[in-house]
C-alpha positions, 0 to 999 in steps of 0.5 A: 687705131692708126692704119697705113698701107705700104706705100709711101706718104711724100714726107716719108719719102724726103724724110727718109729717103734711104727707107723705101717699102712694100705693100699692104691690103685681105682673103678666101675663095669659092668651090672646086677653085684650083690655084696654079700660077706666079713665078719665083725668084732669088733676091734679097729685100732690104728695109731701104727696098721697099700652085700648084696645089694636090689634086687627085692627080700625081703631083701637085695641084692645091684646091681649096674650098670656101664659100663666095661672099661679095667684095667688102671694101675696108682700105686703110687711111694712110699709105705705108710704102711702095714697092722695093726701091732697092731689090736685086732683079729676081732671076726671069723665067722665059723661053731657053731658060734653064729651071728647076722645080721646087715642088715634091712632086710637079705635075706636067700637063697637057695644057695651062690648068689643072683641067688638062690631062697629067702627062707625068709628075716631076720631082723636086730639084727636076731641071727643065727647059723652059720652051713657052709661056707663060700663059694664066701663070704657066710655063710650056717646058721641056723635061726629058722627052716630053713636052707639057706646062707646069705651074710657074709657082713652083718653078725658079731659075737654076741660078736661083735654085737651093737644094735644101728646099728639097729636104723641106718638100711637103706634098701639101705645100710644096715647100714648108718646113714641117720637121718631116712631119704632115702638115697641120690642117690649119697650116695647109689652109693658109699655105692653099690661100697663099698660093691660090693669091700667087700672079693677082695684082698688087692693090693698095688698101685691098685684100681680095683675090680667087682660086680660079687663076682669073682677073689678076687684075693689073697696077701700074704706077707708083702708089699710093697714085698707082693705077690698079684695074680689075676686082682683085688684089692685095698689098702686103697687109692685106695679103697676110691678114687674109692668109692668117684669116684675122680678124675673123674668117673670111672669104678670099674673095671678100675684099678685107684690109683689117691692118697695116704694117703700122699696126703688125709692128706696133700691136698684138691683136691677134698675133705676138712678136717671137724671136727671128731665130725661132721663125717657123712655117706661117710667121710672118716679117714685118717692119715699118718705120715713119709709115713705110712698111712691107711685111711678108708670109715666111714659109721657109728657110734653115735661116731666118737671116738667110734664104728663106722662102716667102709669098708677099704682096711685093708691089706694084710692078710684081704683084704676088709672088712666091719667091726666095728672099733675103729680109734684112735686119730691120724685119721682126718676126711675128706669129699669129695667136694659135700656132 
């Protein structure tokens, strides 16, 4: 089977010099790990460019458990892209800026991580003045009188703000749309992978990351000649084979690259092409053309062709993220086989 990553091959690169890509590379993680990190943004992505989760607590703080299995290297043969070359500028978050929670309910806390006392819970569409930060993916932010650091996964820039996320607002995942109803059991595992992923470093031919908001990692460069450091990471393939859990399950911290955009666009192993009108919470879009690809994990959005609201391995210079997108006409939608 033919395997490509997200990041360009030189003859892609001069014989298509109008497509850039994204990313590609696999899952689980161990224990009691907590996930609450990564920051968001409003931008749109083009084929030519290339949490906090529930605790006990009031708001949200996602855990998930699984088992930890050593590192498994499987990377792909050939590149697949590289970072967007023409995205718009995610709005950043940073000291004085003005920010809006897009969780159901955030918690605010004493401290960066889910081990620090909650000192209140902030619904969603809360606006908050960012104060400091980040520190390991959170913000020190000012909300009414009080002062306390929050998740950075649920926070995005006022500019970048839409009120429709709100009505989607589950306390499980914070922003999927299930119709009002509970999210499903499967769903709300793979929504736990994604986020617990959220600020670990882009890292071509890999899949692999942990719940513990430790050893992001770093990629500098341009890939497939980037430079990445540390154990974990993922490119864009890597990442959705991993929160799809396919082939099979498999730890996050397992490091998996099963298939490359080359292979979502042009099979259906485990999965199958829907319309993009009907994309629904956990479908992933994809294109790939002349072995530049990116592909992405929709979670949601009134309209397909719209905002939506994605994670994605973006690339180098962003790592994972969660972010608000707009994905251009050359992305098919496709749906993993049991949803």
């Amino acid at each position: 089977m033919r395997r490509t990553h997200c990041v360009f091959g030189l003859a892609a690169l001069v014989a298509f010099v109008a497509i850039a890509a994204g990313c590609d590379g696999g899952e689980v993680v161990s224990g009691d790990a907590r996930a609450d990190r990564g920051g968001s943004g409003s931008d749109t992505i083009e084929p030519n460019d290339s949490g906090e989760g529930s605790d006990s607590g009031v708001g949200t703080d996602v855990a998930f458990d699984a088992t930890v299995e050593d590192a498994e290297m499987t990377p792909d043969l050939l590149p697949d892209g590289s970072p967007p070359s023409m995205d718009a500028a995610a709005p950043p978050l940073g000291a004085g800026v003005m920010a809006r929670v897009t969780a159901t309910a955030l918690n605010l806390r004493s401290g960066p991580g889910t081990t620090n006392m909650i000192l209140t819970s902030m619904p969603c569409g809360t606006l908050v003045t960012i104060v400091g930060g980040p520190t390991s993916g959170w913000w020190n932010v000012r909300y009414m009188a009080m002062t306390g650091w929050a998740s950075g996964a649920y926070l995005v820039a006022d500019s970048a703000f839409d009120p429709a996320i709100c009505m989607m607002s589950t306390p499980d995942a914070g922003t999927a749309d299930t119709g009002g109803a509970p999210m499903p059991a499967e769903l709300a595992s793979m929504f736990s992978r994604a986020r617990c992923a959220v600020g670990y470093s882009y890292y071509w031919g890999h899949g692999s990351w942990t719940c513990d908001a430790t050893m992001y990692g770093t990629c500098s460069g341009s890939c497939p000649s980037c430079t990445h450091t540390g154990r974990y990471g993922a490119d864009c393939s890597g990442f959705v084979a991993k929160v799809w859990q396919i082939p099979s399950a498999s730890a996050i911290t397992t490091d998996l690259h099963p298939y490359s955009t080359y292979d979502f666009v042009n099979s259906n192993t485990h999965w199958s092409r829907v319309p993009r009108a009907m994309t629904q919470t956990a479908d992933a879009l994809v294109y790939n053309v002349s072995g530049s690809g990116h592909m992405m994990l929709f979670e949601s959005g009134s309209d397909p062709w719209g905002n939506i609201w994605t994670f994605e391995a973006r690339g180098c210079s962003y790592g994972i993220v969660h972010n608000l997108r707009v994905a251009g006409s050359m992305f098919v939608a496709i749906r993993r086989e049991g949803l």
